[in-house]
N, C-alpha and C positions, 0 to 999 in steps of 0.2 A: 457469601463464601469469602474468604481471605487466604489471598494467593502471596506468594513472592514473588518480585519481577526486580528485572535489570535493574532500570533506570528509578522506578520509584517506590522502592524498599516494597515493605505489606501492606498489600490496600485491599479494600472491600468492594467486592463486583457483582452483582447478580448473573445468573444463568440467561437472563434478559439482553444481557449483552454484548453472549460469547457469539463469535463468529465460524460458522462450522464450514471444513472445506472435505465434501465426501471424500475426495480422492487426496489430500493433504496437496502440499506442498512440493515443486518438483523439488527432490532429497531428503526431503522430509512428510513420506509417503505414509507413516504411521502417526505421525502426530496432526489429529483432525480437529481440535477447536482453541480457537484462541480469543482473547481479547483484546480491541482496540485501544490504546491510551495516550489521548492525545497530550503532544508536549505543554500547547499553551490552549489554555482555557477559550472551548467555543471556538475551536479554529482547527480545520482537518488538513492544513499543511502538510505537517510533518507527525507523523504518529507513528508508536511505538507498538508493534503485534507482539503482544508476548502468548506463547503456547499456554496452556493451564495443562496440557500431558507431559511437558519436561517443562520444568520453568527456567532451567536454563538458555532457553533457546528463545529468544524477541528477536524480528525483522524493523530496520526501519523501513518505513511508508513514506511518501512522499502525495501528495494530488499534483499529479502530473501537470493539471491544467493552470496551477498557481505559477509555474513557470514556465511552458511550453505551452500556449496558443490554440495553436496549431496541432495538438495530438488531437488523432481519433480514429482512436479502435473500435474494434466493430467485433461485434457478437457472432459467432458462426452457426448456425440453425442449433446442432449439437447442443451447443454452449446455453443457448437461448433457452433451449428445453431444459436442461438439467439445471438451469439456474429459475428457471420459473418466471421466465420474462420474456418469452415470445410474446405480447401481446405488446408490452409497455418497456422500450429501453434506456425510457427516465426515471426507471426504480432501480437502477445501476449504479452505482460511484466504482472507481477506477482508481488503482493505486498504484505506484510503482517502488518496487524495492530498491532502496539507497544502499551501497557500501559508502561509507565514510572512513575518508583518510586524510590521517595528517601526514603532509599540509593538505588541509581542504582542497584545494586546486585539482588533487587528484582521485577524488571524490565520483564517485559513477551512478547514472540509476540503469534500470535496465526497464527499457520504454519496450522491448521485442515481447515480455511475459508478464504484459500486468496480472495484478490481481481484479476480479471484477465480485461485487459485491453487491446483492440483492439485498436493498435497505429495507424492507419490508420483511421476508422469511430469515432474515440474516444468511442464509445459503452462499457459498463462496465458492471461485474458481481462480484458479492461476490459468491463465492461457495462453496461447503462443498467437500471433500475429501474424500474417502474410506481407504486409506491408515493409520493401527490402531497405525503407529508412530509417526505421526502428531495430537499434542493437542491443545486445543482452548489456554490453557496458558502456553507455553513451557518457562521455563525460561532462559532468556537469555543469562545469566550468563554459561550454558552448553556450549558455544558457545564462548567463549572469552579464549585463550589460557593462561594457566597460566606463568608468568612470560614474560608475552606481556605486557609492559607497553604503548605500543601507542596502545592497544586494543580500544580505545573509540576514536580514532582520523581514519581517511580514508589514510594518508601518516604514512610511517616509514620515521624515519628522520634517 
């Protein structure tokens, strides 16, 4: 199939590796399957969700755990069931939605509602979190060491 998306004009995807979210996105309650498109090759840093039911609409992604540590959300029984992973919670990956702004500095993800992803059925959820250190707009910038200049790149050179 050949979709239009944002970031990387028309490209060819299979139904192989659309990502379906039963209950969509919170705001985005009608648009239920999207697909992944990573920015750089082999690398799930930063990735682009575009809808394939409005193609106007991509999320970016971020993997939380490329620059926070320390994050870990947890599955709520609910969550567990309707994502098909009560049994096994390393068929999981976790995402968090980036707003980017320039200047970068003011940049935010929102660590309170990741997205959690059954890499197996591709089945997906947005969920909310308990945990009262996780914000819908954390800014990013906490999170980039000072006097790290390849902060914004995935290699030290």
């Amino acid at each position: 199939m050949e979709i239009n998306t944002q970031y990387f004009g028309k490209i060819s995807c299979s139904d192989k590796e659309f990502i379906h979210f039963s209950d969509g996105l919170f705001g985005f309650t009608d648009l239920k399957n999207y697909v992944p498109l990573a920015f750089q090759e082999n690398s799930d840093a930063l990735i682009c969700l575009q809808s394939i039911d409005d193609f106007s609409v991509s999320f970016i992604l971020m993997n939380p755990f490329q620059f926070y540590e320390k994050y870990d959300p947890e599955l709520s029984k609910e969550d567990q069931k309707l994502l098909e992973a009560a049994d096994r919670e390393d068929k999981v990956s976790y995402y968090v939605i980036s707003v980017i702004h320039d200047p970068m500095e003011n940049s935010t993800v929102n660590l309170k509602a990741p997205i959690a992803v059954n890499t197996e059925t591709r089945e997906a959820r947005q969920i909310i979190l308990d945990n009262p250190l996780y914000r819908f707009r954390h800014p990013l910038k906490d999170f980039i060491k000072k006097g790290d200049s390849y902060a914004d790149s995935s290699k030290k050179k």
